[in-house]
Every structure is written in structure tokens, then in C-alpha cells.
N, C-alpha and C positions, 0 to 999 in steps of 0.2 A: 603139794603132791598131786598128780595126776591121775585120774581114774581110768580104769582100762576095763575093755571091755569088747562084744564084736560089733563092729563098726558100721551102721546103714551104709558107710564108702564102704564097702568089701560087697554088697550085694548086688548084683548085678540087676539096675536095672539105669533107666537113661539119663534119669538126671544127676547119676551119682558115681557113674562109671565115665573111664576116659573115652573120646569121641573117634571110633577107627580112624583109621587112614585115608583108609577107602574113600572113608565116607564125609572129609576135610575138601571142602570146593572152593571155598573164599581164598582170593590172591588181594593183594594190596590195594588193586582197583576197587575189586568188590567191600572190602574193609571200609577206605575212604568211602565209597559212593554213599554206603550207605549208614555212616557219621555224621555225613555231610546233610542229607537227609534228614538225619533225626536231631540236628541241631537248627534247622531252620525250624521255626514257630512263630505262632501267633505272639503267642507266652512270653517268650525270649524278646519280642520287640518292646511288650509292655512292661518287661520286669525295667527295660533300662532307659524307659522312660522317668524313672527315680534317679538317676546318676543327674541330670540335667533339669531346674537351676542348680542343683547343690554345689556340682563343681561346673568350672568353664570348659567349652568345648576340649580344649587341648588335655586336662587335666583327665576329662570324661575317656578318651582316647586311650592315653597311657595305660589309666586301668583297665581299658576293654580288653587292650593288648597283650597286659601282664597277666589278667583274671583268667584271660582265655588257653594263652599258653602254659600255665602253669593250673589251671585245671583240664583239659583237655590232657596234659602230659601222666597226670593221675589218674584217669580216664585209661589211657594206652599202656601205663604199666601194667593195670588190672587187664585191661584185656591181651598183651603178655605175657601172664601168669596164666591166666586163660587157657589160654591157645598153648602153650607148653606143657602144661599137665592135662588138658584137654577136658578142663572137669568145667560145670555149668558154675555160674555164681553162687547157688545154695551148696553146692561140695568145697565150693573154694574155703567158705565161712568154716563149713563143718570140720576143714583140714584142720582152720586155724584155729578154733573154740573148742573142737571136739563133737562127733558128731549128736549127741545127745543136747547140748546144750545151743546147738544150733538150731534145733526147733523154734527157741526164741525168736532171734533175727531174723529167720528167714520167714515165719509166721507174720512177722510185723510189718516186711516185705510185701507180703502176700496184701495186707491190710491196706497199705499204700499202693500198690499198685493199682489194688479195685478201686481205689478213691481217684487215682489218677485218672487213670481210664475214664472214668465217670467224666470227669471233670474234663477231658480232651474233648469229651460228646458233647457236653456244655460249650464249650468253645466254638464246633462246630458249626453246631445247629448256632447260634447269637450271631454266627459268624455268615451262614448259609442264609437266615433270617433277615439280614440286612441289605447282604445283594438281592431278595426278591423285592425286597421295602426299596430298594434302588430301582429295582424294575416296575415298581407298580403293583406289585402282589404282597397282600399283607392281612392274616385270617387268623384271630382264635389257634385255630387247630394247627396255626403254621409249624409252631416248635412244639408240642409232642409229636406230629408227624415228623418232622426232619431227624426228631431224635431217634426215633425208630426207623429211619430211613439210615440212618448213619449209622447206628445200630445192627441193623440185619448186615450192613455192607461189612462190617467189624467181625460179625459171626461168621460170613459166607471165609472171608479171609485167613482168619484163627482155622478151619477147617481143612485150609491147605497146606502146603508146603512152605516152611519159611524159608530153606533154602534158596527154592524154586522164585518165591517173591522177591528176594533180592537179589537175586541174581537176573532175571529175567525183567521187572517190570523198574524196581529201584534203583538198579544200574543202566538199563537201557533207554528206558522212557519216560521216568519221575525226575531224573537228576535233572537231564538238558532243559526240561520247560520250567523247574521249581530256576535252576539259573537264569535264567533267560527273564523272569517276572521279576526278581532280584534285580537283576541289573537295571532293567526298565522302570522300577521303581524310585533304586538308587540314583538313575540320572533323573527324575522329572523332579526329587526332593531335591536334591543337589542342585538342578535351576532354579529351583526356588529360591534357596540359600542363597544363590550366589545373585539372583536376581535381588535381595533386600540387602546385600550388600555381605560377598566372603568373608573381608579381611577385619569388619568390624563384631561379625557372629565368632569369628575364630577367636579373636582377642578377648573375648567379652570372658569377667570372670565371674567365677562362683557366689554363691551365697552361704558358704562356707559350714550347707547343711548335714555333710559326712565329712569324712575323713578320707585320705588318696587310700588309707588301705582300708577302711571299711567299705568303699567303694572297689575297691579287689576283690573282697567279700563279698560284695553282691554278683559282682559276675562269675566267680567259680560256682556257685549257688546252682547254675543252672548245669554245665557239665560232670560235677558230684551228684546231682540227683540223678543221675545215670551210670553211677558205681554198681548199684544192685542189680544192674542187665548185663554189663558190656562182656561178661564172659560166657554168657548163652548165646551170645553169638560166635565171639571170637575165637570160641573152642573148635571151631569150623575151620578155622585157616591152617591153611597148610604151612604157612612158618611164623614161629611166634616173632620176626623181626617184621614180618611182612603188615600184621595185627597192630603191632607196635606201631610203626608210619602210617600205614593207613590209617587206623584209630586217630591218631595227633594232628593229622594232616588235616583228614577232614572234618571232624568238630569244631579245630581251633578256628579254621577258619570262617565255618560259616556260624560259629558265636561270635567271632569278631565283625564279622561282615551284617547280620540282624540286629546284636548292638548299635554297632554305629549308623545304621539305616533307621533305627527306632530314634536314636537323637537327632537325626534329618527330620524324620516326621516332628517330634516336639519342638525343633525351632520355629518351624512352617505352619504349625498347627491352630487353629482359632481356640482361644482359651474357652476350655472345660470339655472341648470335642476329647472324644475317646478315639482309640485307634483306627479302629475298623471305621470309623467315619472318616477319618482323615486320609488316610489309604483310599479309599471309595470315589475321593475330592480328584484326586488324582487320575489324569487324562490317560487312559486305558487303567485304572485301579481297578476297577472291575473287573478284566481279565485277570489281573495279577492274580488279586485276592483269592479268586475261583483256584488258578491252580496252586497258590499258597494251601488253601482248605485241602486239596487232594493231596497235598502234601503232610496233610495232619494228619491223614488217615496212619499213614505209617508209626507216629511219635502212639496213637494210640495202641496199633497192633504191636508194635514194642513192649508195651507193658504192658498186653494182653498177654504173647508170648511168653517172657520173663513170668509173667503170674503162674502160667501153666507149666511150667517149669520146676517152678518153689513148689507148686502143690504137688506136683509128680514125688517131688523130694522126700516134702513129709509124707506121703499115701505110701512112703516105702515102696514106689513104682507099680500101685495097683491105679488100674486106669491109664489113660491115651495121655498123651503131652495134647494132643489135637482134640480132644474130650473135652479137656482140663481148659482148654482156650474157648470152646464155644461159649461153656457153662460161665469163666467169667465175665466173655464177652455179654452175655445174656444179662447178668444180673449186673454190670456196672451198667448197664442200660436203664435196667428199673430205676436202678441209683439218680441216674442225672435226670429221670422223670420224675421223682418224686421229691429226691432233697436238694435244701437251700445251698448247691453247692459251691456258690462265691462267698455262701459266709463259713462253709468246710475249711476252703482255702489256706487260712490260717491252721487249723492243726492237722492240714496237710504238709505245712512247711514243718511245723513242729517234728509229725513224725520223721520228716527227711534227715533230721539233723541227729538221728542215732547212725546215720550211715556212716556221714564223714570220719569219725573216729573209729567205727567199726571197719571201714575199708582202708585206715590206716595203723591197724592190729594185723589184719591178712596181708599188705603188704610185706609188714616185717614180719610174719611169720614163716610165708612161703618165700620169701624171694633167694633164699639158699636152697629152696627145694622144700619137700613136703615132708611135717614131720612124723612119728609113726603115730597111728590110729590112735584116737582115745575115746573116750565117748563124754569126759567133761576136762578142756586143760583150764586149769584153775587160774593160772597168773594172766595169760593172753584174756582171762574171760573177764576176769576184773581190771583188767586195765581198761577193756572196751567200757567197762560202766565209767569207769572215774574220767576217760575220754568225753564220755556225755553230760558229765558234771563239768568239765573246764569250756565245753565248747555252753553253755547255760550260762553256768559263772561268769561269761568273758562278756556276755552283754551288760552285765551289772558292773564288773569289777574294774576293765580295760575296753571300754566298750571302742575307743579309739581304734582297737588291733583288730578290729571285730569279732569272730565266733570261730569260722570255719579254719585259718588258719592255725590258730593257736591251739585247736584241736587237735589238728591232726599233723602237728609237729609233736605234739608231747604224745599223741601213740605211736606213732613212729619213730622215735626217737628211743623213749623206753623200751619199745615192742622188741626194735631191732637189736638195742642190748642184752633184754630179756634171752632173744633168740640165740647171739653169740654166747650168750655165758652156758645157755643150754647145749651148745653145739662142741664147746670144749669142753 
């Protein structure tokens, strides 16, 4: 039985009401540009630096190809659900758990998000720190400076317009030079490659250290952990089909395209170099890298915004969304000054993995449409937990099929019968 009650959806404020008409800017272009955008990272080159020895090049591929289209596609349904009902990610949850009970997740959200952030200023600055140490400059004070430098730059941005940001700076003048260092990348590894010999790197096979589908499982890894945003944005678009392509279009691609330029780097690379060294080696890497880092900035004010968001949610819409963004801009700052946050890492990923099953409870729950208000729905709420118990289980049990799949078939699956039986 469901409990009923008046709903935080029914009150009017922003992050819990549908998004005007008016006030819907984003077209298909602007959708892609800037997927495209937050799927290019540092992060994404060195998560798939694990797919390689394990499998051989060609093997490595497949799964870039399947991981990417087939989480990028889970990606753009949530941000057509988004954009259709026009509600932020924290409403979406609340539709489908009730909104009382969604304080949890999206609380947890909140918690991840600040970690993430944190940890993108971490990135930066190790990232910022090595092109100076390329140039000659290298001080003590290099990285808490950088991180307060990268920091304030985080807060000055959280304080404007995210519309206006991607529309104006991530469509017009971040996408062409983040491609352009991309491709220049891509060709000088790819000489390399083909310089020590194409056709014997392509043939060469694995070491048999995953599985073809737990190696799927690593690459959806990285466009799921972007379930918890992609409808703070997408509620923007003026047509949820338009959300939908754009969404799929431009993530898929540039996870498959950072993938496979992170396995360029690890063929080419002198064993035990890390990334940013190995990119650095590379004849203009220095430029690249530069405008890669400028490119981080967005992957961080993503989930500055998305934070400012969730909080707007639970404050019941007391306070700014633009408030809400400085303040956690501010203190994911302290965060990456003070904590050990490569050894966070780990139950950062931990927390991520309440999403996948979570975000395949709202799919089946909304995709007939929104159900009526509740303030706790019991069956969608428990299914989310026993979701989190099979995607845990699966490492132990079927460690072969990985995690993330086999999670978020069984809430989807259940979810969506759950929903028909409720709908007749």
C-alpha cells in the first residue's frame, strides 16, 4: 500500500516544478554539444586503461562500443523523461519512490556529488601541476594554490547562468578546441601504434584478466554515473526527442572516442608512466592537455549544478539554485585541500552504484507517464534496495556478468511489471 500525502512535487518551487516553456533553450545541438563535453575526461582515459592487457585490442573495442551505446542510450532515456515532464532529477526520483522517501537518494546524491567535485579539483590541479613541472615551475605551494585557483574559477561559474554557459561558451568555444586536441592526440598515438607495428598491436590478444561483459561493465561505469544529472539539464529542451539524440549522440561518442584514445596511450606508454605523463610525451601534448583541463572544468560545474539542485529539493526551495552552487563549490574545495581523495575513490565508486538500480526503478516507473503523488510508494521503494543488493551480490556470485548490468535488468524489468499491473 502506498502512503499519500501533499507532495514537495505540488509546491511550487524550482527544483520540483515542470520547467516553462518560455524558459526551454536547448535544441539537439546544444543537448549533444554539451554530452559531448562532459564525457570527454581525464577520468574516462584512465578508467580504460584496465580493459587493456586484460582483453586484446579488438576485444577492448567491442566493448568500448557496446558499453558506450548501450549506456549513453540509458543516459538519453533519462534525459527524455526529463525533458517531457520537465522535472529536474531529484523530482524525477520523488515521482517514482514518493516524494518523502526520496529525501534518501537524492540526499546520497547530494553526498556524491560533493565528493565528485572534490575529486574533479583533484584532477585538475595533479593535472595543472604537471604541465608547470613540464615548464619548469614546480613549488610547495603549487597545488593548494591551483586548487584554490580552480576552485574560485568553479565558484565564479556555479554563480552564473547554466543556460547561458552552455549555450554560449560549451557550444561555441569549448567543443571545437576540446575536438581539435582530441584528434591531435588521437593521430600522434595512432603513429605511434602504427609506427611499432598496426597489425601485430591489433592481433595481439588478452590476458584473459575480465570478462567481454564485465569489461561492458566497466565502460557503462562511466555514462551511469551521470544518471543523477542528465535531467537538470535536459528539462531545458524544448523536445524530449531532440534530448533523446542529442543526449546518445554526444556522450556515446565521445566515451567511445576517450576509451579508445586511453588504449592508444597504454600501448605507446613506458611501463609504470601514468597518463598525464604519457599525454605530456606527446609532440604538442602540452597544448592538448591544457585545453583537455579547461574541459574539466565543466565535468566539475555539472556536478556542482546537479548538487545545487538536489539541495534546492530537499530545502523545500528555500534558497537560490545559484546559492546552493557557490556554497558547494566552496566546500568541495576545502575537501580536495584537505582529504586523501585518491584513496575516497573507492567509496566514491561504491556510492555510485545505488544509482544504476535506482535509475532503473524511474525508468520503469515513469515511462507511461507520472504516477499520482505519494509521499512514500512502497513496492518501486523496495525494489530500489533489492536492486542494490543484486548489483553487490553480482560481484560475488556471477562476477563473470558483472554488476551494473544485471542490476538494472532485474529493476527494470520487475519495475516495469510492477508498473503495468498497477496501470490495469
Amino acid at each position: 500500500m502506498e502512503s499519500t500525502s501533499t507532495s514537495p512535487l505540488d509546491t511550487a518551487h524550482a527544483a520540483a516544478t515542470p520547467v516553462a516553456a518560455g524558459a526551454r533553450a536547448f535544441g539537439l545541438r546544444d543537448h549533444a554539444a554539451l554530452w559531448f563535453s562532459l564525457g570527454v575526461g581525464l577520468l574516462v582515459m584512465q578508467v580504460s586503461t584496465f580493459l587493456v592487457p586484460a582483453l586484446g585490442p579488438q576485444q577492448a573495442l567491442l566493448a568500448i562500443v557496446a558499453g558506450s551505446v548501450l549506456g549513453a542510450g540509458l543516459l538519453a532515456t533519462v534525459a527524455w523523461l526529463g525533458c517531457r515532464l520537465g522535472l529536474s532529477s531529484a523530482a524525477l526520483i520523488g515521482c517514482a519512490l514518493g516524494s518523502a522517501f526520496a529525501t534518501l537518494p537524492v540526499a546520497l546524491n547530494v553526498l556524491q556529488l560533493l565528493g565528485w567535485t572534490a575529486f574533479e579539483l583533484v584532477v585538475m590541479r595533479d593535472g595543472a601541476a604537471a604541465l608547470l613541472a613540464r615548464m619548469g615551475f614546480s613549488a610547495a605551494w603549487a597545488a593548494p594554490a591551483l586548487t584554490l585557483l580552480w576552485g574560485a574559477l568553479l565558484m565564479a561559474l556555479a554563480a552564473g547562468s547554466m543556460v547561458g554557459l552552455v549555450r554560449r561558451f560549451v557550444s561555441r568555444f569549448g567543443l571545437p578546441l576540446v575536438v581539435l586536441s582530441l584528434l591531435w592526440l588521437t593521430w600522434q598515438f595512432g603513429q605511434r601504434v602504427a609506427a611499432a607495428g598496426w597489425d601485430a598491436w591489433w592481433s595481439r590478444p588478452g590476458d584473459g584478466g575480465m570478462s567481454a561483459l564485465q569489461a561492458v561493465d566497466l565502460v557503462i561505469a562511466m555514462p551511469v554515473s551521470w544518471l543523477p544529472l542528465v535531467a537538470d539539464y535536459a528539462r531545458y529542451g524544448r523536445s524530449p526527442a531532440g534530448a533523446l539524440r542529442g543526449t546518445w549522440l554526444g556522450y556515446a561518442l565521445a566515451n567511445i572516442w576517450c576509451y579508445a584514445l586511453g588504449v592508444l596511450v597504454v600501448a605507446t606508454a613506458e611501463p609504470g608512466a601514468d597518463l598525464v605523463s604519457s599525454l605530456l610525451l606527446a609532440q604538442g601534448g602540452l597544448i592538448a592537455l591544457g585545453l583537455i583541463l579547461i574541459d574539466e572544468v565543466d565535468n566539475a560545474y555539472g556536478d556542482v549544478h546537479s548538487g545545487a539542485v538536489s539541495v534546492h529539493f530537499l530545502a523545500r526551495g528555500r534558497g537560490s539554485i545559484r546559492r546552493n552552487g557557490v556554497a558547494l563549490a566552496a566546500l568541495a574545495t576545502g575537501c580536495a585541500l584537505v582529504l586523501p581523495m585518491h584513496g575516497i575513490e573507492p567509496f566514491l565508486l561504491l556510492l555510485s552504484s545505488v544509482f544504476v538500480p535506482l535509475f532503473g526503478v524511474v525508468v520503469s516507473q515513469l515511462l507511461w507517464g507520472a504516477p499520482p503523488a505519494r509521499a512514500v510508494r512502497w513496492a518501486p521503494a523496495l525494489l530500489w534496495i533489492a536492486g542494490i543488493a543484486v548489483f553487490h551480490l553480482g560481484a560475488r556470485w556471477w562476477p563473470q556478468w558483472g554488476s551494473a548490468l544485471p542490476a538494472l535488468a532485474f529493476t527494470l524489468v520487475l519495475g516495469s511489471a510492477l508498473r503495468l499491473s498497477v496501470r490495469r
